[in-house]
DRENTI-894238 format. One record per atom (N, C-alpha, C): residue number from 0; residue in three letters; atom name; y negated, z negated, x negated. Coordinates in Angstrom, 2 decimals. Atoms other than C-alpha are relative to their C-alpha. Layout:
BEGIN
<site resi="NUM" resn="ALA" name="CA" v="Y" w="Z" u="X"/>
...
//
This chain:
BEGIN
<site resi="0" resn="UNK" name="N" v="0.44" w="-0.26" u="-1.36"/>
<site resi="0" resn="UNK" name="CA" v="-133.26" w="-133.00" u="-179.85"/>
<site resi="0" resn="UNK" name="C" v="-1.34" w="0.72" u="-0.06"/>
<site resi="1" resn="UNK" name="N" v="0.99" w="-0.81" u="-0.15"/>
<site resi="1" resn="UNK" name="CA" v="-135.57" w="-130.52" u="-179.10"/>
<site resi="1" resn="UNK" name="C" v="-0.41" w="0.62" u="1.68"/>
<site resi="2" resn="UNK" name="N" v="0.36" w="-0.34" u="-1.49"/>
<site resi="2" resn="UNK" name="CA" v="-137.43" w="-129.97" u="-175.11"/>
<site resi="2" resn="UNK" name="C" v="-1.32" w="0.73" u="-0.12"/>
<site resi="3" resn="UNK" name="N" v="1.62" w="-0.50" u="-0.78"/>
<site resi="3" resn="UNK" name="CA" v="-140.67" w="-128.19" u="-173.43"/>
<site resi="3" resn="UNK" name="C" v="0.35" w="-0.18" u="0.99"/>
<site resi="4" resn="UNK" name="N" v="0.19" w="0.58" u="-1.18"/>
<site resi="4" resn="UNK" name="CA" v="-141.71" w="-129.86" u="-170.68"/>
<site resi="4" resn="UNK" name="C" v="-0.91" w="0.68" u="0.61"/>
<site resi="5" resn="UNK" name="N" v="0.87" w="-0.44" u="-1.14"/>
<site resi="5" resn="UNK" name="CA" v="-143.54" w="-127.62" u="-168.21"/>
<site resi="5" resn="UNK" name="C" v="-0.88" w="-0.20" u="0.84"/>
<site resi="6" resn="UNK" name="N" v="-0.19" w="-0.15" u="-0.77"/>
<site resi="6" resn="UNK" name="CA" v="-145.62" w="-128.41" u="-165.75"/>
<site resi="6" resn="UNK" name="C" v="-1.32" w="0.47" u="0.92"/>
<site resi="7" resn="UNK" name="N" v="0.85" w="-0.92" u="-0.89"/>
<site resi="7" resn="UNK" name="CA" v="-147.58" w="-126.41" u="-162.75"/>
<site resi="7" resn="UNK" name="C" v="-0.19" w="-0.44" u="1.52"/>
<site resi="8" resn="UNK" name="N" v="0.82" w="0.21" u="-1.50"/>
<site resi="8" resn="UNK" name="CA" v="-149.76" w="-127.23" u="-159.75"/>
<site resi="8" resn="UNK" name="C" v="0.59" w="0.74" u="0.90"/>
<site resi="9" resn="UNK" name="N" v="-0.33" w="-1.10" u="-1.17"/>
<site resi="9" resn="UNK" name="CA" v="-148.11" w="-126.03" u="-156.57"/>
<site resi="9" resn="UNK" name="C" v="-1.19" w="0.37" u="0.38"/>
<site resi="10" resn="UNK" name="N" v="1.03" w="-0.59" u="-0.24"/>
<site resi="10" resn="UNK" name="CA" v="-150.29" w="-123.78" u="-155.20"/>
<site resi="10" resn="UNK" name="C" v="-0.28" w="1.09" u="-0.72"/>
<site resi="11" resn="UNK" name="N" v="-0.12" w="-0.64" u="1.32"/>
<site resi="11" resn="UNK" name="CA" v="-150.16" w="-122.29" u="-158.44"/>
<site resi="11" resn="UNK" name="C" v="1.22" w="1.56" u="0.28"/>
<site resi="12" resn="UNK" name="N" v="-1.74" w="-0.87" u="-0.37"/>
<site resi="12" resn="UNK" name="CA" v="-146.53" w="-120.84" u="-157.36"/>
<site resi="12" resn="UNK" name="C" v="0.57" w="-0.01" u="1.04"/>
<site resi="13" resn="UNK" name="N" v="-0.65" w="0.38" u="-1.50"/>
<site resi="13" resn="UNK" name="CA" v="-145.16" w="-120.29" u="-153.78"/>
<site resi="13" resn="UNK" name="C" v="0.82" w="-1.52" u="-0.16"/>
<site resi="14" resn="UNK" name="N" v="-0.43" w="1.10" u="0.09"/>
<site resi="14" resn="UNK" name="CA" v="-144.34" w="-123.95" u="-153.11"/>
<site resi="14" resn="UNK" name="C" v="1.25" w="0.25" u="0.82"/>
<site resi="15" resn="UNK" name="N" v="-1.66" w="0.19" u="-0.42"/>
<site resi="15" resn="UNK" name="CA" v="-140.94" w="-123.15" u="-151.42"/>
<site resi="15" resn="UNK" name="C" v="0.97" w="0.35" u="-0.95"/>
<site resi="16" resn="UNK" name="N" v="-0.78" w="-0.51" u="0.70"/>
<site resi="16" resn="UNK" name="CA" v="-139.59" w="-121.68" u="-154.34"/>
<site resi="16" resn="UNK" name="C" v="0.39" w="-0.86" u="-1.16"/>
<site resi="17" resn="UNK" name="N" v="-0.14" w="0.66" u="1.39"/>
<site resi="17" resn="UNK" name="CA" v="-138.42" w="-123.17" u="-157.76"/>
<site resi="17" resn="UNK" name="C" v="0.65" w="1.44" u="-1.30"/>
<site resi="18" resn="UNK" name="N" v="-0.18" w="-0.56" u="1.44"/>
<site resi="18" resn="UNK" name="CA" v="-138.63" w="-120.79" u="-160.81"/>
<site resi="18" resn="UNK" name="C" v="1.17" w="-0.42" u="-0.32"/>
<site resi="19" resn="UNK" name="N" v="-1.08" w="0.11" u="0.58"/>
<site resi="19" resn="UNK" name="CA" v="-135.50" w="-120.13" u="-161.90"/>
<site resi="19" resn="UNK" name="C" v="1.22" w="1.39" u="-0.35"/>
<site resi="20" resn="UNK" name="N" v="-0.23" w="-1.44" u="0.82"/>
<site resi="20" resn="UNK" name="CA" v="-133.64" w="-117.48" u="-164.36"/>
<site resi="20" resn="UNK" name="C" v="1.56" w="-0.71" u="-0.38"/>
<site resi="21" resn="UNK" name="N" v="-1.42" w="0.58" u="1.07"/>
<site resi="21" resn="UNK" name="CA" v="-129.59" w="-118.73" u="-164.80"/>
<site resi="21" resn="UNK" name="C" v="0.73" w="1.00" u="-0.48"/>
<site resi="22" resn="UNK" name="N" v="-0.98" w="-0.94" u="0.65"/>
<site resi="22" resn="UNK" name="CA" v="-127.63" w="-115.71" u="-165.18"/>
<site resi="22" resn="UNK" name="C" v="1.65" w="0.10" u="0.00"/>
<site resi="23" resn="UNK" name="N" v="-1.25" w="0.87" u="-0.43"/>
<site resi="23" resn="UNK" name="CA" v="-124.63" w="-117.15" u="-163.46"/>
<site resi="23" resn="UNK" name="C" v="0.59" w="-0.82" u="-0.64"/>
<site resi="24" resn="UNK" name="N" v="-0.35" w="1.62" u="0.45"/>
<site resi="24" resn="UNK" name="CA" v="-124.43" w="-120.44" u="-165.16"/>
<site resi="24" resn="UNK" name="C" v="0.19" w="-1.05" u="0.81"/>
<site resi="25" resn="UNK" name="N" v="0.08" w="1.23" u="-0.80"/>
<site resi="25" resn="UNK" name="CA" v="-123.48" w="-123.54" u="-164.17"/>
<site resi="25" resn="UNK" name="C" v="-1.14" w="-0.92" u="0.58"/>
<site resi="26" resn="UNK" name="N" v="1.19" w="0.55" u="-0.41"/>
<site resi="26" resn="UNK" name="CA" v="-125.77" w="-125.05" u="-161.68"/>
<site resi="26" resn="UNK" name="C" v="0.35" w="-1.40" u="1.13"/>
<site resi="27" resn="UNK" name="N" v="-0.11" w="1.15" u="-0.31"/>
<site resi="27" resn="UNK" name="CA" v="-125.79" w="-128.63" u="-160.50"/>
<site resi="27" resn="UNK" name="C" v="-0.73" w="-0.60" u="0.50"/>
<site resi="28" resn="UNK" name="N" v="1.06" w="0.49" u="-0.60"/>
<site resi="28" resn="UNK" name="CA" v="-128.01" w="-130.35" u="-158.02"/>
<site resi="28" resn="UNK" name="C" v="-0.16" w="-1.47" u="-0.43"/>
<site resi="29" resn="UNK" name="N" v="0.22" w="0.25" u="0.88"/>
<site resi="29" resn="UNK" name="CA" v="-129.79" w="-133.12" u="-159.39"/>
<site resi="29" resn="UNK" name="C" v="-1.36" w="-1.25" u="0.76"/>
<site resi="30" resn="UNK" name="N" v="0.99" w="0.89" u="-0.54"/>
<site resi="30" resn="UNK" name="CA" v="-132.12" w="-136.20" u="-158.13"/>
<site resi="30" resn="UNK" name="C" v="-0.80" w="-0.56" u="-0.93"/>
<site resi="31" resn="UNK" name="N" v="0.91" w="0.80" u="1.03"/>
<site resi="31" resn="UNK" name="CA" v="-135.54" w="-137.08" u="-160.20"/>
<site resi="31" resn="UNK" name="C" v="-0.91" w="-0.59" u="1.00"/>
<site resi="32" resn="UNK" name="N" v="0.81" w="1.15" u="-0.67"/>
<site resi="32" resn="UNK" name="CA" v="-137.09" w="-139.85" u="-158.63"/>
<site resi="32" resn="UNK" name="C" v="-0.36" w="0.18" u="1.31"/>
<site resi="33" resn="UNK" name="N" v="-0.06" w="-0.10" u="-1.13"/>
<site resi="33" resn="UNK" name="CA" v="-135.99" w="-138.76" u="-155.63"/>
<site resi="33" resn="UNK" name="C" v="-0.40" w="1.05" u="0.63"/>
<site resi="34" resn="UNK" name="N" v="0.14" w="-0.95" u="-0.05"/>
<site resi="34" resn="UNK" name="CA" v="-136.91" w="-135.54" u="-155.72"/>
<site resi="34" resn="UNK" name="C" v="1.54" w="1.29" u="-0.11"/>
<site resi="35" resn="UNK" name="N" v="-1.54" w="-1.48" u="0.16"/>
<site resi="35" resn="UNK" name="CA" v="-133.90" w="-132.23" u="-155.29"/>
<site resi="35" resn="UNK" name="C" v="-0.71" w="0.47" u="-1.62"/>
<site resi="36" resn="UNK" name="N" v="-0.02" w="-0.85" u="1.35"/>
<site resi="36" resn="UNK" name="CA" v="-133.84" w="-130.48" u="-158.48"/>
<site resi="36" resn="UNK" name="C" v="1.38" w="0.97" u="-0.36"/>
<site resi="37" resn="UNK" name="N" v="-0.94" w="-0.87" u="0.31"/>
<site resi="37" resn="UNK" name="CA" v="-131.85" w="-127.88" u="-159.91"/>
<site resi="37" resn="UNK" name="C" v="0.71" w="-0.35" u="-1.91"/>
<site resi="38" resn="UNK" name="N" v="-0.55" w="0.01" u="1.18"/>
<site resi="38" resn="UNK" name="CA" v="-129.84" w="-128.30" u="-163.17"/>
<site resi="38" resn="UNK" name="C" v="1.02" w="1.11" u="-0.61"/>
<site resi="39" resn="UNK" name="N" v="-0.77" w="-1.35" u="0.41"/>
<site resi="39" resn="UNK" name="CA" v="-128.52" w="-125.32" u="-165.26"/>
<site resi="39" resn="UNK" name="C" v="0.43" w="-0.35" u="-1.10"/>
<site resi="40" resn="UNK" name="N" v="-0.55" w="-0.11" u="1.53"/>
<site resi="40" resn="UNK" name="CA" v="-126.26" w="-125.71" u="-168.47"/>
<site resi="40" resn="UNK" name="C" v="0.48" w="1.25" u="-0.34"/>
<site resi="41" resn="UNK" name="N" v="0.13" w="-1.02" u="1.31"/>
<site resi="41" resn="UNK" name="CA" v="-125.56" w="-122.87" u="-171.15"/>
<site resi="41" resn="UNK" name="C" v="1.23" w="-0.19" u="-0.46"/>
<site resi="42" resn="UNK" name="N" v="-1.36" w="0.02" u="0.70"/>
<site resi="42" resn="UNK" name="CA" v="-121.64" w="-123.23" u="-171.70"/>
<site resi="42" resn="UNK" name="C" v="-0.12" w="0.92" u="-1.12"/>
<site resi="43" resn="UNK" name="N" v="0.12" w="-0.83" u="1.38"/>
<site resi="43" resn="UNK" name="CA" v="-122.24" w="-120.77" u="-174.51"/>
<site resi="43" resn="UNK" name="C" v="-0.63" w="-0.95" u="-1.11"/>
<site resi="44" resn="UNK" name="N" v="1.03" w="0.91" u="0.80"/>
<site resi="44" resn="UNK" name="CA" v="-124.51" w="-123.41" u="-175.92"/>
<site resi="44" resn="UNK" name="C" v="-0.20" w="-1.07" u="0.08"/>
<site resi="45" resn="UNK" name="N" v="-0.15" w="1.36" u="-0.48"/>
<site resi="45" resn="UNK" name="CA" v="-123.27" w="-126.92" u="-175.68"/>
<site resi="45" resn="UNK" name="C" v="-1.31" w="-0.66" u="-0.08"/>
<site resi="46" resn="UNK" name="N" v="1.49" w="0.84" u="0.27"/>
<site resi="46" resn="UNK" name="CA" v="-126.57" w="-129.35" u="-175.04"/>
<site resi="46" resn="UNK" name="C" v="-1.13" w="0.06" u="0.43"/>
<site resi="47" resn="UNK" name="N" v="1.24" w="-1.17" u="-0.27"/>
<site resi="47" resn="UNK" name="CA" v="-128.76" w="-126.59" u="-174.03"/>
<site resi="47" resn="UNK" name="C" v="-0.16" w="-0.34" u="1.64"/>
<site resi="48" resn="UNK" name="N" v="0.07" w="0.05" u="-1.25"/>
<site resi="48" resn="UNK" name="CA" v="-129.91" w="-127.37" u="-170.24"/>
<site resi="48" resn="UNK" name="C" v="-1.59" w="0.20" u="0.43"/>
<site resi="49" resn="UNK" name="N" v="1.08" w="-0.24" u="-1.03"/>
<site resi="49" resn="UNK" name="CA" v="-132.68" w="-126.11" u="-167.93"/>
<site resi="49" resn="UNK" name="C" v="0.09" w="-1.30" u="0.73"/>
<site resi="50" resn="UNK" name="N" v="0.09" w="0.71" u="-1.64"/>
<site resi="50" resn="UNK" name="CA" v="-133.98" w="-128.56" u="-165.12"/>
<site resi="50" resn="UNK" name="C" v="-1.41" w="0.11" u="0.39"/>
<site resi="51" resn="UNK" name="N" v="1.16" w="0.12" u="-0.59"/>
<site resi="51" resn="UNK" name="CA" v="-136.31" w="-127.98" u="-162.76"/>
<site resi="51" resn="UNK" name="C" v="0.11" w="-0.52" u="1.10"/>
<site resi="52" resn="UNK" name="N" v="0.30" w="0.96" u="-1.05"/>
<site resi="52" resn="UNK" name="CA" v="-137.93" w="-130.17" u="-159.91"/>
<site resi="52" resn="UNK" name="C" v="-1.44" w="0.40" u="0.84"/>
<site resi="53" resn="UNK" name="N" v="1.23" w="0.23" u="-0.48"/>
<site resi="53" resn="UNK" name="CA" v="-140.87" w="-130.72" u="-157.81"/>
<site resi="53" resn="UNK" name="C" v="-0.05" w="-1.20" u="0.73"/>
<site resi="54" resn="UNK" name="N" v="0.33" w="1.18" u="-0.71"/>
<site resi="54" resn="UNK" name="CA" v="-142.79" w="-133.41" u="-156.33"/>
<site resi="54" resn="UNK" name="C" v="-1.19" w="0.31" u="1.05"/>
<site resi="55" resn="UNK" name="N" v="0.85" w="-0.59" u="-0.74"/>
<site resi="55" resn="UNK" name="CA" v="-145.36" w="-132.86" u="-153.85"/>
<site resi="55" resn="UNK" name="C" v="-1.56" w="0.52" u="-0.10"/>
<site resi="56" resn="UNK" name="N" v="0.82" w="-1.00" u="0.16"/>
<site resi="56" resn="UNK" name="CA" v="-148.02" w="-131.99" u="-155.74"/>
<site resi="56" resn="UNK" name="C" v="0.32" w="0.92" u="-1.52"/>
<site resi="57" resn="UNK" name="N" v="-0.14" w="-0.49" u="1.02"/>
<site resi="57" resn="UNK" name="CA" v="-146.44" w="-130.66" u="-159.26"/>
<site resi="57" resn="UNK" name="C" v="1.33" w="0.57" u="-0.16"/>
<site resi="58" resn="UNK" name="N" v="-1.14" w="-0.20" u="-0.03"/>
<site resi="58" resn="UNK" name="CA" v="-143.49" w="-128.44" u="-160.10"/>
<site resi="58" resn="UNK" name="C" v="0.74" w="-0.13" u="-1.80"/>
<site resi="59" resn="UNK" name="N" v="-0.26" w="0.37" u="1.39"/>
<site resi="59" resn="UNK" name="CA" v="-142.11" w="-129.58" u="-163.56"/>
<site resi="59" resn="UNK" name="C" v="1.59" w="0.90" u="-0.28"/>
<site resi="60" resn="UNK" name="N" v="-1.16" w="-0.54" u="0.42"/>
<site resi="60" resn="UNK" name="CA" v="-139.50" w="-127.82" u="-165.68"/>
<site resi="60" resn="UNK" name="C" v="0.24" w="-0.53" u="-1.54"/>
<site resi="61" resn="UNK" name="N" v="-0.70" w="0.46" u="0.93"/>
<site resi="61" resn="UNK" name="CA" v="-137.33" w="-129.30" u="-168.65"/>
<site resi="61" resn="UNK" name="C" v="0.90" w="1.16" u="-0.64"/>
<site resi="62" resn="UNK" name="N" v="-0.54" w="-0.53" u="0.57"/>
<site resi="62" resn="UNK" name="CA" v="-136.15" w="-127.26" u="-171.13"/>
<site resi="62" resn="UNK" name="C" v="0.71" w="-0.34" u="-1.72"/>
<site resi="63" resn="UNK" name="N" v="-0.38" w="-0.11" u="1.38"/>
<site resi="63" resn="UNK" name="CA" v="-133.98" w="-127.49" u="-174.45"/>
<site resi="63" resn="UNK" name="C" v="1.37" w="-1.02" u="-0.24"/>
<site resi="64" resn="UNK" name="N" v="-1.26" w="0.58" u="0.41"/>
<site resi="64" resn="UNK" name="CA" v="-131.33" w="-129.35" u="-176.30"/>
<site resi="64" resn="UNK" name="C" v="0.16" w="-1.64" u="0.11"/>
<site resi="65" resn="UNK" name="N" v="0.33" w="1.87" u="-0.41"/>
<site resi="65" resn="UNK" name="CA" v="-130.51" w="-133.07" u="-175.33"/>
<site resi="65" resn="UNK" name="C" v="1.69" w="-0.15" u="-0.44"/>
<site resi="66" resn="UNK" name="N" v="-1.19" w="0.19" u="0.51"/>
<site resi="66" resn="UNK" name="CA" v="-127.36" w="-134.86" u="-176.98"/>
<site resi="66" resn="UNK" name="C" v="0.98" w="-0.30" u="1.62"/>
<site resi="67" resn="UNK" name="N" v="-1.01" w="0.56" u="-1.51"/>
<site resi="67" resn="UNK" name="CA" v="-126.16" w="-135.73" u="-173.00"/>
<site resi="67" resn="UNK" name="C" v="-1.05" w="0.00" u="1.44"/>
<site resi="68" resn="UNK" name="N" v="0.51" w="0.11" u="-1.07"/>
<site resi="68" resn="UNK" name="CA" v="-127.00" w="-135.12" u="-169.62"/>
<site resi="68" resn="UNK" name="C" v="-1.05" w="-0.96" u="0.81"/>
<site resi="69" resn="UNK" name="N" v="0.61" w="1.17" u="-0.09"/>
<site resi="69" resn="UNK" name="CA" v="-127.84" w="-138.53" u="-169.09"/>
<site resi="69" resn="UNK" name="C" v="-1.32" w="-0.34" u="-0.70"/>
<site resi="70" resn="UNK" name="N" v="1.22" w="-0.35" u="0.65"/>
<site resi="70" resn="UNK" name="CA" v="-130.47" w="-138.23" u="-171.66"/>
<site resi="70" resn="UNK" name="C" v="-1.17" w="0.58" u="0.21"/>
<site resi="71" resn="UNK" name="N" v="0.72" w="-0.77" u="-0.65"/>
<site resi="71" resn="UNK" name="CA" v="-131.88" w="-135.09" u="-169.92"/>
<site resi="71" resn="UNK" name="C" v="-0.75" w="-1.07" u="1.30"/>
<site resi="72" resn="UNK" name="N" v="0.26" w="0.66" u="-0.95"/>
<site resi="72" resn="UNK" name="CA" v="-132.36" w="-137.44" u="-167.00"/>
<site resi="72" resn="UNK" name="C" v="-0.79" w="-1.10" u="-0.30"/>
<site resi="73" resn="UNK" name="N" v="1.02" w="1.06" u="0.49"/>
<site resi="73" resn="UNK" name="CA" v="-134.11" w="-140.21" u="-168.55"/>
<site resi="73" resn="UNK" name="C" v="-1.35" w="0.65" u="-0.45"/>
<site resi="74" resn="UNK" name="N" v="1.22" w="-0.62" u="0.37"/>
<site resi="74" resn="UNK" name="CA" v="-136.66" w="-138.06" u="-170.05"/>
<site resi="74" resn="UNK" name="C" v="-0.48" w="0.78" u="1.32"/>
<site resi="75" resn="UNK" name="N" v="0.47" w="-0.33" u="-1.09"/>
<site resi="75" resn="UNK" name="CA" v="-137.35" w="-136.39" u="-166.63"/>
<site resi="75" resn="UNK" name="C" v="-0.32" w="-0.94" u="1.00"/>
<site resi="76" resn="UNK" name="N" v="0.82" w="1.57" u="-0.96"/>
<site resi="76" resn="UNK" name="CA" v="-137.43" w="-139.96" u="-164.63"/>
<site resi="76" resn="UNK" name="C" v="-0.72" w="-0.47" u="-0.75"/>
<site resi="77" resn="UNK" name="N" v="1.10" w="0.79" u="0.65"/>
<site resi="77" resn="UNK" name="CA" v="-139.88" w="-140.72" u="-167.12"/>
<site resi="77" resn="UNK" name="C" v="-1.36" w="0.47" u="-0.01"/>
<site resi="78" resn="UNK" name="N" v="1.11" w="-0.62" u="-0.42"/>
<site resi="78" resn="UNK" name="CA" v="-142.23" w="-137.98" u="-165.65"/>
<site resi="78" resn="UNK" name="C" v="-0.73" w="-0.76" u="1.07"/>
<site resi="79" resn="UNK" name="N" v="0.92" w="0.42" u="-1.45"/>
<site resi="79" resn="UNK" name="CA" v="-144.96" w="-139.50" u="-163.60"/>
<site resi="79" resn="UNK" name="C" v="-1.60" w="0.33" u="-0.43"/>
<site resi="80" resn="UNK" name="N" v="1.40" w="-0.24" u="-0.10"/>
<site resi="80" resn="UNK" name="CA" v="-148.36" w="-138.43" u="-162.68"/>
<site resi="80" resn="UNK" name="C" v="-0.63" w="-1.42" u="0.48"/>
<site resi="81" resn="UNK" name="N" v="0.90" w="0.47" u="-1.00"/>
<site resi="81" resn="UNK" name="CA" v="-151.29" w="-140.41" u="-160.86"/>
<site resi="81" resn="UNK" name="C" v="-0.77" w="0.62" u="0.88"/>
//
């Protein structure tokens, strides 16, 4: 398993938007701690998944290889600021 975890101050980046480059991949909507998010997998590249989110003051992005979706998701509900 291999990730980069992103993440950027709205304000930073039009806060209506969410950075995002799929290339007509599969894209899957996606709840982190109650937050919308976007989820992109890489059928060319089993494992391989984008996710990005925001919370109201940070926009975080997940990148790289995770053995299972579910996985991806634990390591992103395990993002928290103060």
């Amino acid at each position: 398993m291999k990730f980069r975890l992103m993440q950027t101050i709205l304000g930073e980046v039009n806060e209506d938007d969410m950075m995002l480059d799929n290339e007509n991949d599969p894209i899957t909507t996606m709840y982190i701690n109650g937050n919308e998010g976007i989820l992109v997998e890489y059928p060319d590249v089993p494992g391989l998944y984008y996710l990005v989110w925001q919370d109201e003051s940070y926009q975080y992005s997940l990148y790289g290889s995770f053995t299972s979706v579910s996985e991806l998701m634990k390591i992103a509900e395990g993002v928290t600021t103060e």
